[in-house]
C-alpha positions in Angstrom: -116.0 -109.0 51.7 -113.0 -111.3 50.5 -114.0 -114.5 48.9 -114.5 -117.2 51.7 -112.1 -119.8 50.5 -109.9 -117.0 51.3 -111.2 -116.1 54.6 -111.1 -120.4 55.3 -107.6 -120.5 54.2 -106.3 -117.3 56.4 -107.8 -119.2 59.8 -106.4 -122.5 58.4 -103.1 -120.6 58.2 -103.4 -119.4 61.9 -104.3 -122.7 63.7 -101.3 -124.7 62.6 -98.8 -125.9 65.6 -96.1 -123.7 63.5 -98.1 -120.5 64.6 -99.7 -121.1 67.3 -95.9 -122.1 69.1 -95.5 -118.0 68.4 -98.8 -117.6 69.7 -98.1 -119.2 73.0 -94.1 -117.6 73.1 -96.0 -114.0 72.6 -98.5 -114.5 75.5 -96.7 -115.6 77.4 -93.4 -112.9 76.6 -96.2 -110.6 76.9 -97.7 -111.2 80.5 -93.8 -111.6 81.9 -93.1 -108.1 80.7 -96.0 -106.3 81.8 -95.1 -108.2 84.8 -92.4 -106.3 85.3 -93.1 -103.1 86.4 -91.4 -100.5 83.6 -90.7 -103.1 81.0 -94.2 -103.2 79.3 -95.6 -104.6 75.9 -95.2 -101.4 74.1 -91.0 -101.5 74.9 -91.2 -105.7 74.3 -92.5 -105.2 71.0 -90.5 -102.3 70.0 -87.4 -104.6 70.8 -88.9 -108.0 69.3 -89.7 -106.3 65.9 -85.8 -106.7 64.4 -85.6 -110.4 65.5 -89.1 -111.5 63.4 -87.3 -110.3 59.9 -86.6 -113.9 59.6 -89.9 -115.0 60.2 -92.7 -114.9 57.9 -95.6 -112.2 57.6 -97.9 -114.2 59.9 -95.4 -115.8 62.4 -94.4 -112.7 63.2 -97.2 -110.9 63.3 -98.4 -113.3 65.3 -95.7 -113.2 68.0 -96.1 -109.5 68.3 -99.9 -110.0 68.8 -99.6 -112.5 71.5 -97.2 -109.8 73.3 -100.0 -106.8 73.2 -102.1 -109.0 74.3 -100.4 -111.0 77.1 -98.5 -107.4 78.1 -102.5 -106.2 79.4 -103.3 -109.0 81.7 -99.3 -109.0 83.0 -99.8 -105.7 84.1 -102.4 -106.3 85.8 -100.3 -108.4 88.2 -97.7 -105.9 90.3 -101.0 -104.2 90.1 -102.5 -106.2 92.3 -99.4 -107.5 94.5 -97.4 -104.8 94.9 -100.1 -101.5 93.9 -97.4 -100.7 91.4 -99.0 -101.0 88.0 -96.9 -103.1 85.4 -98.2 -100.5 82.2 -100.1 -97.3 82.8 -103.0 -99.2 81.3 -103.4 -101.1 85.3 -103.4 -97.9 87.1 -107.2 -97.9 87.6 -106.6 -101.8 88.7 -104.9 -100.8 91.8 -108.1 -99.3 93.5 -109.7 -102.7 94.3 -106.6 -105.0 92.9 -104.4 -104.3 95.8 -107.3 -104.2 98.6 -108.6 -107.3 98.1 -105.0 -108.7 97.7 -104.2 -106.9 101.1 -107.4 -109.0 102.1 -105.2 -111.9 102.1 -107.1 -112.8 98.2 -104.1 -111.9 95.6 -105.1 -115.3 93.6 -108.9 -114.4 93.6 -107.9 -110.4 92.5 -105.3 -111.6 89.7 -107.7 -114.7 88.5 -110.4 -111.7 88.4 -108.2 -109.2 86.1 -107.5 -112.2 84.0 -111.0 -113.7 83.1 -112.3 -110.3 82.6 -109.1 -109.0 80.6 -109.7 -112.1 78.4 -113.3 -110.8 78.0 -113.1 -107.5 77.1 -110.2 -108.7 74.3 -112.5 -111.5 73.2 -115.1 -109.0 72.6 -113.3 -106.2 71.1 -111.5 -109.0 68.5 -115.0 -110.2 67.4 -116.0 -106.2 66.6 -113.1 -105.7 64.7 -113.5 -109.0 62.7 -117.0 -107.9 61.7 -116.4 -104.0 61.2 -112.9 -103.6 59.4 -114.2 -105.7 56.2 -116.9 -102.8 55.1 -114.6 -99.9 56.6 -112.2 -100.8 54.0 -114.8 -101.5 51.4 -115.8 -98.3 51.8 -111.8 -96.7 52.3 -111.4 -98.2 48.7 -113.7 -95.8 47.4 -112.2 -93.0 48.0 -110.3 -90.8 46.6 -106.3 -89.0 47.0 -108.5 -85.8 47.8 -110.5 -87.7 50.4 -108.0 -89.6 51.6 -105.6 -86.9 52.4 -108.0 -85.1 54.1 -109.1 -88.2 56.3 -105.4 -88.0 57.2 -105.4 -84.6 58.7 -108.3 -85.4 60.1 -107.0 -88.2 61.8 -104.0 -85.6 62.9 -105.9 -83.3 64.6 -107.6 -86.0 66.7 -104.2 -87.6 67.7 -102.8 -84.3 68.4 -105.7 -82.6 70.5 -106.3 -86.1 72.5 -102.8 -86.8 73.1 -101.3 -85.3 75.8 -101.9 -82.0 77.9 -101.7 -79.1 75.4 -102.9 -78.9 71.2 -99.7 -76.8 70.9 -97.4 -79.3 71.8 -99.3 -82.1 70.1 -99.5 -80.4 66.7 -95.5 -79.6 67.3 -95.0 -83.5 67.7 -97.3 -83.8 64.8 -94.8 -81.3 62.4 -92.1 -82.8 63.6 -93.3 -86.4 63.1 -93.4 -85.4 59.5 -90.8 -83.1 59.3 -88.7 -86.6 60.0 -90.8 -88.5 57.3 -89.2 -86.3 54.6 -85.6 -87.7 55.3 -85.7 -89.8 52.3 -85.8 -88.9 48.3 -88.0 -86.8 46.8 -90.8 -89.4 45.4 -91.6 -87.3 42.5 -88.0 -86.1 41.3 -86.0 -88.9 43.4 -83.7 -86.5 44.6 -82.0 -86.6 48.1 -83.3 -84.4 50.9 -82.2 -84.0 54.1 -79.3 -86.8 53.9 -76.4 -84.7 55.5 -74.2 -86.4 52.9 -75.5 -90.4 54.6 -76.4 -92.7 51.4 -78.2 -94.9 54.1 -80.8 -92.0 54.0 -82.0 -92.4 51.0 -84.9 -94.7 52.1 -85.7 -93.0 54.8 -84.8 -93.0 58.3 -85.2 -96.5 60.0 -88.4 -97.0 61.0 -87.4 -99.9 63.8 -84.3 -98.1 65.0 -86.4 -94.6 65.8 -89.3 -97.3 67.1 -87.1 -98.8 69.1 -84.9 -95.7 70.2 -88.1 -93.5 71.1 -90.2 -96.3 72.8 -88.0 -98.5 74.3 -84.1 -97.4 74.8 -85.8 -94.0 76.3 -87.8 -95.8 78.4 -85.2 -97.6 80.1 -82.9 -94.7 80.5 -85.9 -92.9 82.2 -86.4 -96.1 84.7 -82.7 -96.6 84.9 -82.1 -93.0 86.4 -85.3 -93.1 88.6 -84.8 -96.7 90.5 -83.5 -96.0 93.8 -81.8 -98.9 94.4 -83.8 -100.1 97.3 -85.7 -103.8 96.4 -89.2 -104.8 95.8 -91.4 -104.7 98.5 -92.8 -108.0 99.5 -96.0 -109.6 97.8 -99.2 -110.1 100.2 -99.9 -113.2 102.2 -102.3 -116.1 100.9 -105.3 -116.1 103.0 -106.9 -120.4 103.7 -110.5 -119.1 103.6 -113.0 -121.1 101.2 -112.9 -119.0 97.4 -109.8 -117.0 97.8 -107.9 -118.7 95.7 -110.1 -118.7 93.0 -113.6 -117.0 91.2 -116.3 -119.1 91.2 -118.6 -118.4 88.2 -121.3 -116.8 90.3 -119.0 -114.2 90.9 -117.8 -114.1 87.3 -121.2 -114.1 86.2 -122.2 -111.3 88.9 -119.7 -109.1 87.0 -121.3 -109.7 83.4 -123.1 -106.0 82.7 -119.7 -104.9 84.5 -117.4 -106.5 81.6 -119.6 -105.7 79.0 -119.9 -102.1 79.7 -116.5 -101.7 80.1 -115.8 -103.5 76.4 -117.6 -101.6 74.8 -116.0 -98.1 76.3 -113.0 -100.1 75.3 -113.8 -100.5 72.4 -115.7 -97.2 71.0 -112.5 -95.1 72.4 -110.0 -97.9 71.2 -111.6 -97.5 67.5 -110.9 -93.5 67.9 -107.0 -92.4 66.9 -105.1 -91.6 69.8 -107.3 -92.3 72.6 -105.3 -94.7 74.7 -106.3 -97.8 77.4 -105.4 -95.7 80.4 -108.4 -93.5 79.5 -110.5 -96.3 78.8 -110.0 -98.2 82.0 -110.4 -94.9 83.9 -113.6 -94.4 82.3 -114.8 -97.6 82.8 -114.4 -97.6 86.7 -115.6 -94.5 87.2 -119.1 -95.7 85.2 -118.8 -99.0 87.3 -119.0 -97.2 90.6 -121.4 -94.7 89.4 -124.0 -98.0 89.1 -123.0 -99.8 92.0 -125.6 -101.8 93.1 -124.1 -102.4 96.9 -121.7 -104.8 98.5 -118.4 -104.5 98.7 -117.7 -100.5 98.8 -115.2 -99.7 95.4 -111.8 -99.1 96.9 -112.1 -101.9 98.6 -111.8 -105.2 97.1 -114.6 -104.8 95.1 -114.7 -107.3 92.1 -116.9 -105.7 89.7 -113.7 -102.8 89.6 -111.4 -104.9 88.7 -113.6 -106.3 85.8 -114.4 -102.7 84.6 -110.7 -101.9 84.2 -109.4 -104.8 83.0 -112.0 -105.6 80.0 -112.0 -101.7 79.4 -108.3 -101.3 78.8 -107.9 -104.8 76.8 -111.0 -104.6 74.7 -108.8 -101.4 73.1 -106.2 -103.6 71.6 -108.5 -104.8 69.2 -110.2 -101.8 68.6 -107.1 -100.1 68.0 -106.1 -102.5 64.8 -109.8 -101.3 63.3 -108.5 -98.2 61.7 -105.2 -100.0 60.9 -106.5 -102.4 58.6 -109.9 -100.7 58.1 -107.9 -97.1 57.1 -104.3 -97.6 57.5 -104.2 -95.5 60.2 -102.7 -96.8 63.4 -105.0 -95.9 66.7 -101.9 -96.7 69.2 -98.7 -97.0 69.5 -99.0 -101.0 69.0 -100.7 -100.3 66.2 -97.6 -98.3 64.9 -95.5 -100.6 65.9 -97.2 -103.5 63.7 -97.0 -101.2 60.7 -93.0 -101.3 61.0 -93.2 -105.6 61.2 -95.4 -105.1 58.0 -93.1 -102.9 56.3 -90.0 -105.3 57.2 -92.5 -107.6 55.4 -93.0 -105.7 52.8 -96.6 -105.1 53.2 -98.3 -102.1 52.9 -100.8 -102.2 55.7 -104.4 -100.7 54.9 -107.9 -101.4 53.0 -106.0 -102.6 49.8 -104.8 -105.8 52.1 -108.5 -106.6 52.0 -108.5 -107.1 48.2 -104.3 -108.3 48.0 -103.6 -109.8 50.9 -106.8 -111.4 52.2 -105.5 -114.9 53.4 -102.7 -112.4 56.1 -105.7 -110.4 57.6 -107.6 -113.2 58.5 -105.0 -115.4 59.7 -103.9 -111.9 61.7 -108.0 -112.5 63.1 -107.6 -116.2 63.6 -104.3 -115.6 65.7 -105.7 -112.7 67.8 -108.8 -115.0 68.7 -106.1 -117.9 69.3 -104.1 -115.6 71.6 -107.2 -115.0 73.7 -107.4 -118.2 74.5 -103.7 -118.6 75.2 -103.8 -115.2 77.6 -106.6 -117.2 79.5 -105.1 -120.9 80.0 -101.1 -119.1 80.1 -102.1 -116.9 82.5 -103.7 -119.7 84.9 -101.2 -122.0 84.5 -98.3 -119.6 85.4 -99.6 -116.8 87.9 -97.5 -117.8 90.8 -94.6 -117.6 88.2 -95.1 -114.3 87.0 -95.8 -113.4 90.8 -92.1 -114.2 91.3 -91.1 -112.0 88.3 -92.5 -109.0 89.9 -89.5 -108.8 92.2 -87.0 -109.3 89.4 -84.1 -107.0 89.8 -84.2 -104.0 88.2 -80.3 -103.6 87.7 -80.6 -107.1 85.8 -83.7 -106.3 83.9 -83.1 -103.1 82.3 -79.4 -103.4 81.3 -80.5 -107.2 79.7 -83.3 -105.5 77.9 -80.7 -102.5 76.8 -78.7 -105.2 75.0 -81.4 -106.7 73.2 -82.3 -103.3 72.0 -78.9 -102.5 70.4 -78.5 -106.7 69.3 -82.1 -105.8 67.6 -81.6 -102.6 65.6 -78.0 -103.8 64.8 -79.6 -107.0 62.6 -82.4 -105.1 61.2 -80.4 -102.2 60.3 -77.8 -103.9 59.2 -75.1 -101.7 60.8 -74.1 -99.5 63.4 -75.8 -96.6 61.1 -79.2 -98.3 62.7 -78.1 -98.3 66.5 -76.7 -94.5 66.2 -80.2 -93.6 64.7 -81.8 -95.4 67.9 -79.4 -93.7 70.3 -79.9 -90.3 68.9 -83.8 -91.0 68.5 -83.7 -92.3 72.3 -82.2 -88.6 73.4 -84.7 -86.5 71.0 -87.3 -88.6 73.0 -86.0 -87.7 76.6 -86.1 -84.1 75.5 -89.5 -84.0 74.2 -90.7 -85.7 77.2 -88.9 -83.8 79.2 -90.8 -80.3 77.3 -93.9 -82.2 77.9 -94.4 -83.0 73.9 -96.0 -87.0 73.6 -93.9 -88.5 71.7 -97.0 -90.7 70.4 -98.0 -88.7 68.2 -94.9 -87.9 66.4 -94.2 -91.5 66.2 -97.5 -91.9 64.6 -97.1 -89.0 62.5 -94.1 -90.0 60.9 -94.9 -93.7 60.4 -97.8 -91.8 58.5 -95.7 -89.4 56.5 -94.7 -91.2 53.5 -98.4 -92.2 52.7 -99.2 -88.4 53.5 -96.6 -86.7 51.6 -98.2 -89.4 48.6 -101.4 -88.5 48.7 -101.2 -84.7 49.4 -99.1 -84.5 46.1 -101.9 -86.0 44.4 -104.6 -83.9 45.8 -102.8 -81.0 45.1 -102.5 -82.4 41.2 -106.2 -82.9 41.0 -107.5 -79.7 42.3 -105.0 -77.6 40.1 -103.9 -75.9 43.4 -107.5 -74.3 43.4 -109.1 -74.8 46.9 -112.9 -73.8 45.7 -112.3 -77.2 44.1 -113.1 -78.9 47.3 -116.7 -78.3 46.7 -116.8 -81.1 44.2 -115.3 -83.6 46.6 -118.1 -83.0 49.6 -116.6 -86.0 51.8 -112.9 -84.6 51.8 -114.8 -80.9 52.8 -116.5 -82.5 55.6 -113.3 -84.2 57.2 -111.5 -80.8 56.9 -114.4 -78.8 58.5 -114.2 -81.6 61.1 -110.2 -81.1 61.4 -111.0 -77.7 62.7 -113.9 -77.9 64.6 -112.3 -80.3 65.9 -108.6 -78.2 66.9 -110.7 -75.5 67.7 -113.1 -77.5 70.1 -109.8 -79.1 71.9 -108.1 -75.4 72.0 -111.3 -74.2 74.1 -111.3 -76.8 76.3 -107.6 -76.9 77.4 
């Protein structure tokens, strides 16, 4: 546990008007594009990473926070107007969002997703303040050996959970490091894979494939399927008594609801590569499994829109526990906050714990400050984001294009940058397109580096003799568990 002068100073660092302006500029960035049906935090992130190299460590981090954050309630909101989810996390919201806003009750629905998606985050934020101190603690104690085989580990989860097939998520997961190798040798610092490119010798860009993968594919992929035709209209307002509003009866009613659903949300968020969608799915379908009566689910039903909404943002915290606990990103905003840390020049992992412990808990103190901004943002500026849900989609996605390029062209610092993110954008249409999840390789090669590291040294300290293992027990176990755990995925596919 860091000393608590240090822990004092990190939150005194987060509650200053200086941070908390990014706070409030993230949130509420963040609930305009989830909004926005196909924009999404994921893609707003990805493009706001190059434009916080300015910034510093916290600031930035900060900003990016308050967009994952916001990004969950915002979808939440076509969700209920329209029953077009903003982000795949708000699918599950559409079974009771969209009734009771057909209902003529889109203000009680979207006030509903709000107070519980502020729940669920609130919750998850406090579990991850409390756990990822003595998961590091112990993280620190181990070993290349142990560590590399935590990594695989960790691979084999991401690649069986992640998507339809353990084929095609162990391909993403080769290729994902296949990429990580563009770079020189670390031990004889000789060039490898550079095609004759000097700007390869770090490495490929980590923003540029970010941003190329996650968001420029993404918008070609929405750009191509948009008809044309405009949004359908949102519901009417209904003048009865309470539909404009929840009362805190009904909040209250909903409390076993919420807190079920966090803590799915959180036990799958803390688990690589098992995504919000999955958690809010779950959630709902344990919600109506103890219905207690009322209002049938499917209808309008409150206590569905609470179990989605704190299931699939009580993950966003979880998902930063094997981040800072590990160094192993659980989601793709995860991943993306390891590329702002690396702009940064920070190494993100247990070691922060003992270098950088003022930055972690000023990263806690803003996430428990973003909460609070999601909740009074979000109240104060639901009718607004109502109206952004019939944005144009021939202005949005061409604007957010141009950001993209503006983005990688600054952190890059050249066109180099913006061809890497074009050709990263069509290797990720292709993949998709083959049905491989592009997650995982993205999370894979992030990783590689750190892999490539500490496989080297494992390899150095057990001679190249695998009945060596049996003197490092913990690094045995995690393999054993790597296969049972590809085997256990292959069987049930």
């Amino acid at each position: 546990m860091p000393p608590l002068d240090s822990v004092l100073a990190g939150f005194a660092d987060a509650f200053t008007l200086f941070n908390l302006l990014f706070v409030v500029a993230g949130v509420a960035m963040g609930q305009l594009v989830g909004a926005i049906p196909g924009i999404g935090p994921v893609m707003a992130m990805a493009i706001a990473i190059p434009f916080t190299f300015t910034l510093d460590t916290l600031p930035a981090v900060s900003f990016l926070v308050g967009i994952m954050k916001g990004g969950l309630f915002g979808g939440a909101i076509p969700a209920v107007l329209i029953n077009t989810p903003g982000t795949p996390d708000a699918a599950a919201t559409t079974f009771d969002g969209h009734p009771l806003a057909a209902k003529g009750k889109p203000l009680k629905a979207t006030k509903m997703a709000l107070y519980s998606s502020v729940t669920g985050d609130a919750f998850s934020d406090m579990v991850l303040i409390l756990a990822s101190a003595p998961i590091a603690v112990i993280a620190l104690k181990l070993g290349p050996v142990e560590v590399c085989a935590l990594m695989i580990f960790a691979f084999a989860v991401i690649a069986g959970l992640v998507g339809d097939s353990l084929i095609k998520g162990l391909i993403a997961a080769l290729l994902g490091l296949l990429l990580a190798t563009v770079q020189l040798d670390p031990e004889q610092a000789t060039p490898r894979f550079d095609f004759g490119y000097f700007q390869l010798y770090d490495g490929v860009n980590l923003v540029a494939v970010a941003v190329g993968m996650l968001a420029v594919a993404e918008i070609v992929r929405r750009m191509a399927e948009h008809d044309g035709r405009p949004q359908p209209a949102a519901v009417p307002q209904s003048e009865e008594p309470g539909a404009r509003g929840v009362s805190w009866r009904e909040y209250w009613g909903c409390r076993w609801t919420m807190l079920r659903g966090a803590l799915i949300g959180t036990g799958l968020g803390a688990l690589p590569g098992l995504g919000s969608t999955a958690a809010a799915f779950m959630s709902y379908a344990s919600a109506k499994r103890g219905d207690p009566g009322g209002v049938p689910f499917g209808e309008g039903n409150l206590r569905g829109i609470a179990a989605t909404e704190s299931a699939n943002s009580a993950v966003m915290g979880a998902n930063l526990i094997p981040l800072l606990g590990i160094g192993i990103p659980g989601s793709v905003s995860a991943a993306l906050l390891i590329s702002a840390f690396v702009i940064h020049g920070i190494q993100p992992g247990p070691l922060m714990f003992r270098t950088q412990p003022e930055l972690v808990y000023g990263i806690f103190g803003a996430m428990l400050m973003a909460n609070l901004c999601n909740l009074i943002v979000g109240q104060l500026s639901l009718r607004a984001w109502s109206a952004a849900v019939k944005a144009p989609a021939s202005f949005i996605f061409p604007a957010a294009l141009i950001f993209c390029i503006a983005g990688v062209y600054l952190s890059s610092g050249g066109l180099f940058g913006v061809s890497i993110m074009l050709i990263a954008a069509a290797v990720s249409l292709t993949l998709t397109a083959v049905g491989i999840p592009v997650i995982v390789l993205l999370i894979t090669f992030f990783l590689g580096r750190r892999f490539e590291t500490s496989l080297s040294q494992a390899l150095t300290i057990l001679d190249g003799d695998p009945r060596a293992l049996t003197a490092h027990p913990v690094a045995l176990i995690l393999l054993v568990g790597a296969l049972a755990t590809g085997v256990w995925m292959a069987r049930r596919r």
